[in-house]
C-alpha positions in Angstrom: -43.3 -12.6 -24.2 -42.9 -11.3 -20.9 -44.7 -12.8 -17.1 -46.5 -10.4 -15.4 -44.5 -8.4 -12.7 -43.6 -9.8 -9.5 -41.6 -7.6 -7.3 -41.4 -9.2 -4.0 -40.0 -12.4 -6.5 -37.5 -10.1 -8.4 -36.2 -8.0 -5.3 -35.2 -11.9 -3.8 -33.5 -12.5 -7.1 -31.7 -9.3 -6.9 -30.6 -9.7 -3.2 -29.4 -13.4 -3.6 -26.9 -12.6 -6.9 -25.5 -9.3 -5.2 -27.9 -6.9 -7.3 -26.6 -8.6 -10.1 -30.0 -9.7 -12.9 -29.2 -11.5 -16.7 -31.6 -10.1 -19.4 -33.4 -13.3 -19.8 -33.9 -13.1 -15.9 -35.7 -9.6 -16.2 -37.9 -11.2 -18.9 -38.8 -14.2 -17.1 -39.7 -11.3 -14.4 -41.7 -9.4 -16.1 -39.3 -6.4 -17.2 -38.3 -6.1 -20.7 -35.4 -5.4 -22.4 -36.6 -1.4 -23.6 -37.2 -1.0 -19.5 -34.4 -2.3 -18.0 -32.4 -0.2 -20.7 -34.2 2.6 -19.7 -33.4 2.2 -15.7 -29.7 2.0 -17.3 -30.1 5.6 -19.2 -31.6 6.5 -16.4 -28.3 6.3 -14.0 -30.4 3.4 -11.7 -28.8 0.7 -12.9 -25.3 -0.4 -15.2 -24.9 -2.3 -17.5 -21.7 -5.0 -16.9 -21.8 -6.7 -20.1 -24.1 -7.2 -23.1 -26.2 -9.9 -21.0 -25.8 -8.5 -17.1 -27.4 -5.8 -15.4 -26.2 -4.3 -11.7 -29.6 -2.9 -10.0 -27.5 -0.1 -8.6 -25.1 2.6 -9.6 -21.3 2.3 -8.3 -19.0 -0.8 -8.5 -20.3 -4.5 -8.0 -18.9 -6.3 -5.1 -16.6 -9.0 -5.1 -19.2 -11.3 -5.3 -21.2 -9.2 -7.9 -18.5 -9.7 -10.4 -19.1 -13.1 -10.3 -22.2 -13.3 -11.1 -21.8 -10.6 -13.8 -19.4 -12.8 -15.6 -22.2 -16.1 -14.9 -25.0 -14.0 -16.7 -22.1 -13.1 -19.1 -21.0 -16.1 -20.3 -24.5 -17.8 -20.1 -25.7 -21.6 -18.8 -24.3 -23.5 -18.4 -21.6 -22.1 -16.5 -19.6 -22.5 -13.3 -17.6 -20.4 -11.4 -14.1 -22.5 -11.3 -10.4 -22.8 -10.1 -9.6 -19.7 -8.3 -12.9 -18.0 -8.2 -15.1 -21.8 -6.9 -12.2 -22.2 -4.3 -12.6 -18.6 -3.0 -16.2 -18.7 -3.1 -15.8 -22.2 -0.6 -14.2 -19.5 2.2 -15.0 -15.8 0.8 -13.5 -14.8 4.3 -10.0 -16.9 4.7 -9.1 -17.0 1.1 -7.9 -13.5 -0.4 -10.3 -12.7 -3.7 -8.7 -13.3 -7.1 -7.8 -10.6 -9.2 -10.0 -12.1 -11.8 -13.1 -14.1 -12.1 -12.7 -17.8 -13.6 -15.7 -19.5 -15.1 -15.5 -22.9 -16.7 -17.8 -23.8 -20.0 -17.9 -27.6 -21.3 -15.2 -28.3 -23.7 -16.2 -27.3 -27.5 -18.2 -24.5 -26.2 -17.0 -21.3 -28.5 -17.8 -18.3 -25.8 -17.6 -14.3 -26.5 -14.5 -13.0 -24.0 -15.6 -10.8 -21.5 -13.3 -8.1 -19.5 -11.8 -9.3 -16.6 -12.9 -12.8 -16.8 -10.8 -16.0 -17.5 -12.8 -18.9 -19.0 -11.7 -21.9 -18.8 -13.2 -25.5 -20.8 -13.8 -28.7 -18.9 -14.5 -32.5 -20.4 -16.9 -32.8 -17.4 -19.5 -30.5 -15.9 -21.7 -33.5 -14.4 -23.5 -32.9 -10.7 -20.3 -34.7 -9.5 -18.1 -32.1 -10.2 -20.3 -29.0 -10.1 -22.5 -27.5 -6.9 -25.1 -26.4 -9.2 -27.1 -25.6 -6.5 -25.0 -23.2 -4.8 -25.3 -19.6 -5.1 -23.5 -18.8 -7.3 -22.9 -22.6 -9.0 -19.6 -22.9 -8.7 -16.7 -26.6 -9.0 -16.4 -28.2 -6.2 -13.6 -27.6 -3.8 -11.3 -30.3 -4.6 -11.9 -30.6 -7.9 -11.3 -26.9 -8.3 -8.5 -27.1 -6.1 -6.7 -29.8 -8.5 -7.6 -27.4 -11.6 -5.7 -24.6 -10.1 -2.3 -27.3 -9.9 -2.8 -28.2 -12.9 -2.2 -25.2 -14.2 0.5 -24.3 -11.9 4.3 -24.4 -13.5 6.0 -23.5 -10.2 6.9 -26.2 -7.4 5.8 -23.2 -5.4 2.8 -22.4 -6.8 1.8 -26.0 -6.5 2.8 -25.7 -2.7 0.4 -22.5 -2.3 -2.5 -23.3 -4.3 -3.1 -27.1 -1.8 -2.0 -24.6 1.4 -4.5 -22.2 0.8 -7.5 -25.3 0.6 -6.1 -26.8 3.2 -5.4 -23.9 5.6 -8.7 -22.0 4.3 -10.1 -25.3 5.8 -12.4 -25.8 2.4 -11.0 -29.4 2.2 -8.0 -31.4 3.7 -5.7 -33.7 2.6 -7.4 -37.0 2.7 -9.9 -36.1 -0.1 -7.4 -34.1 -2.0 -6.3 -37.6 -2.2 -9.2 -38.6 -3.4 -10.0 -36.8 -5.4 -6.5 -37.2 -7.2 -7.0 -40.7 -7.4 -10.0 -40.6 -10.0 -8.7 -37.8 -12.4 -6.6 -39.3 -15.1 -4.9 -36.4 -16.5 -3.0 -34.3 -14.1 0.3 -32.6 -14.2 2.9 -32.8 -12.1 1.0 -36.0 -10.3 4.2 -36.6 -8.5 4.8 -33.3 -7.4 1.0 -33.2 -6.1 1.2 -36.3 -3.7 4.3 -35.5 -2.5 3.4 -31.6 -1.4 0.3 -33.6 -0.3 1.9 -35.6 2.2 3.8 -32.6 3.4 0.7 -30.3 3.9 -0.1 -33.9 6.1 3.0 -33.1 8.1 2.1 -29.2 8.5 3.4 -27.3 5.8 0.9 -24.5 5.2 2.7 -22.7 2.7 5.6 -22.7 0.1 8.5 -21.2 2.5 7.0 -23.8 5.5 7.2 -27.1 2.9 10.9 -25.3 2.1 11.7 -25.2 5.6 10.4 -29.0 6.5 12.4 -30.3 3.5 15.4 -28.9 4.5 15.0 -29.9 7.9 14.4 -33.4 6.8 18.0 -33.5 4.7 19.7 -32.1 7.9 18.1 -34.0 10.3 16.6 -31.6 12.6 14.0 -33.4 15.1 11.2 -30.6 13.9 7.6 -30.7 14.6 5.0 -28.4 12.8 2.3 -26.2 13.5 2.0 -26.6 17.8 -0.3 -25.2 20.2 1.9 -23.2 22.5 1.1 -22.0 25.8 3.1 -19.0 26.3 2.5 -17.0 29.8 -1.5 -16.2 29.2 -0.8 -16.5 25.4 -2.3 -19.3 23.4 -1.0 -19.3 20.1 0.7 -21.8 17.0 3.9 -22.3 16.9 5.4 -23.0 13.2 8.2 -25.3 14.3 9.2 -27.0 17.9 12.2 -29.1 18.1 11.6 -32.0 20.4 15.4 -34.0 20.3 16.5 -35.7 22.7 18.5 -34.0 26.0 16.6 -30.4 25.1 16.4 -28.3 28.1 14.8 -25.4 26.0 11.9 -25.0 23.8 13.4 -24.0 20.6 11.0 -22.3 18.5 11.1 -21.8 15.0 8.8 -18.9 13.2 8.6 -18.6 9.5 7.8 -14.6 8.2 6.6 -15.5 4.4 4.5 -13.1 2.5 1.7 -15.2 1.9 1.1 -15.5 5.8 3.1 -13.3 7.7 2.1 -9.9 6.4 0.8 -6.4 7.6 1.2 -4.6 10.8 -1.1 -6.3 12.2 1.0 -9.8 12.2 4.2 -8.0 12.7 3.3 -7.0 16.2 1.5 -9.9 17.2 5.0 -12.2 16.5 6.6 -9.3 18.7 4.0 -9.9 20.9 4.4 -13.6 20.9 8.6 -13.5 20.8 8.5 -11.4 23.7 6.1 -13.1 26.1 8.2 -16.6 24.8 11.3 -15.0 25.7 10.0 -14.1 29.3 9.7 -17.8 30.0 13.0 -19.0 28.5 11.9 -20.5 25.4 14.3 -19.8 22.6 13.1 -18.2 19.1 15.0 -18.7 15.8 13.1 -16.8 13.1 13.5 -16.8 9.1 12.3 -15.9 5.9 12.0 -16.3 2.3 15.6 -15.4 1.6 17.1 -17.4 4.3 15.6 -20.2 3.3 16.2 -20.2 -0.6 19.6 -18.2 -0.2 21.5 -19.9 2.4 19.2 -23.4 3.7 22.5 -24.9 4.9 24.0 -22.2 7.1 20.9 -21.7 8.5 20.6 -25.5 9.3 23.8 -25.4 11.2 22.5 -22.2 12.8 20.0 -24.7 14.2 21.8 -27.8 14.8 24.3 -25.1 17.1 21.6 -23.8 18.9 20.2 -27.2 19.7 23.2 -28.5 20.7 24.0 -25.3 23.0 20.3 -26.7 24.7 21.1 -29.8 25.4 20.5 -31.9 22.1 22.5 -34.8 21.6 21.7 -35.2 18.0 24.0 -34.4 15.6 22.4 -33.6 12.2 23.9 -34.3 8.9 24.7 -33.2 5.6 22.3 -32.6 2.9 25.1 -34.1 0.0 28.9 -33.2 -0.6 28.3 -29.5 -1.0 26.8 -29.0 2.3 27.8 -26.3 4.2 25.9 -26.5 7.4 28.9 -27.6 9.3 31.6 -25.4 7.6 31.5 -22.8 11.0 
């Protein structure tokens, strides 16, 4: 049996799930199943899947899709991992290829195109912002799923970078959060890149860099507000040793950061101002750092030292070539 028609109610349901209705919410508007079928033969609207509806013709946005796989799947359901930790910054975090939803565990659930699902032990209020539009896990929560799945020390870095740096959580309740879930792998792995996030590591390459500063002793510090000229900008890396008479900058180009010609000409931009005031710029990449991480550290410790730094570095262990120029 269907409610009588409401069509200041429905158009609010439509605009708040990206055009996106479930058949159960037509009913429960007042729209059967033979009508909305109809507006579908009709070319008004598509149908996604056997249980979701898109009031409009053309391709559902980002944000569509995920509540097409929602009404797909059916309650209760959560967008989770990937999908819950873009939905916390839709506009700092780049949109997954695919839409993860998590069921409780023992749920059996039809597969639908495009859509990962994923079983969880726990669904409680704790876990899951039901009340968000659409509900989706809970930032750190999610966050910790996506590690947990990761294989990669990389991967691990990226996924608690991209929470961090998308500024949907931070470190201290990553903590947290880790500190109450009793399964997780790579738990080591996780409080270590955890502490290095801490210390300014924003992605994979940057947590390479920092731990290969660390076994060469270089007196690094991350992520700096620079005043270059007029510019105000971040600086990955600043050495601050003792006896420098130059700023030594360090600027990592990674992928995940660094790309388009957009960035490109704004680190020209920022290079060139920083080399009209004398500071100097050391610049590297993803196969500098996994390649050759000692020459490059001796690079440094030579420039350094060519500025006035007393220090001397080290070696990381007996194979070290830093020094071998």
């Amino acid at each position: 049996m269907t409610s009588a028609i409401d069509p200041d109610a429905f158009a609010a349901l439509v605009a708040d799930q990206a055009g996106i209705v479930s058949r159960r919410q037509c009913r429960e508007h007042g729209i059967s199943a033979d009508s909305a079928l109809t507006s579908v033969r009709a070319g008004k609207w598509q149908m996604l899947n056997r249980h979701a509806f898109a009031t409009f013709t053309g391709p559902p946005s980002d944000l569509g899709r995920v509540w097409a796989a929602l009404h797909g799947v059916g309650e209760p359901v959560a967008a989770s991992h990937e999908t819950a930790v873009w939905l916390a910054a839709p506009r700092r975090i780049a949109v997954p290829k695919l839409v993860t939803v998590a069921v409780i565990d023992g749920r059996n659930v039809e597969p639908i195109d495009g859509v990962v699902i994923r079983h969880l032990a726990d669904l409680g209020a704790d876990r899951v912002l039901w009340n968000a539009s659409p509900p989706r896990v809970r930032p750190e929560p999610a966050t910790l799923d996506v590690v947990h799945r990761c294989r990669a020390d990389d991967d691990v870095v990226a996924a608690i970078a991209r929470s961090v740096a998308g500024r949907i959580t931070t470190v201290s309740r990553l903590r947290e959060a880790l500190a109450i879930r009793p399964r997780m792998h790579n738990r080591d792995l996780v409080r270590e890149v955890l502490a290095d996030v801490a210390d300014g590591a924003e992605s994979p390459l940057e947590r390479r860099d920092l731990l290969n500063d660390r076994a060469h002793g270089l007196p690094s510090v991350r992520q700096v507000i620079r005043y270059t000229g007029k510019l105000k900008h971040r600086v990955d890396v600043i050495f601050e040793g003792d006896g420098l008479v130059a700023v030594v900058r360090k600027e990592l180009d990674g992928a995940l950061w660094h790309d388009g010609r957009e960035g490109r000409f704004r680190d020209m931009k920022i290079d060139n101002a920083a080399e009209e005031v004398g500071d100097r710029t050391l610049r590297y990449g993803w196969e500098d750092e996994v390649g050759q991480p000692c020459e490059i550290a001796g690079q440094q410790i030579r420039v350094l030292q060519r500025n006035g730094w007393r220090g001397s570095g080290k070696r990381c262990g007996p194979s070290c070539t830093a020094f071998d120029q």
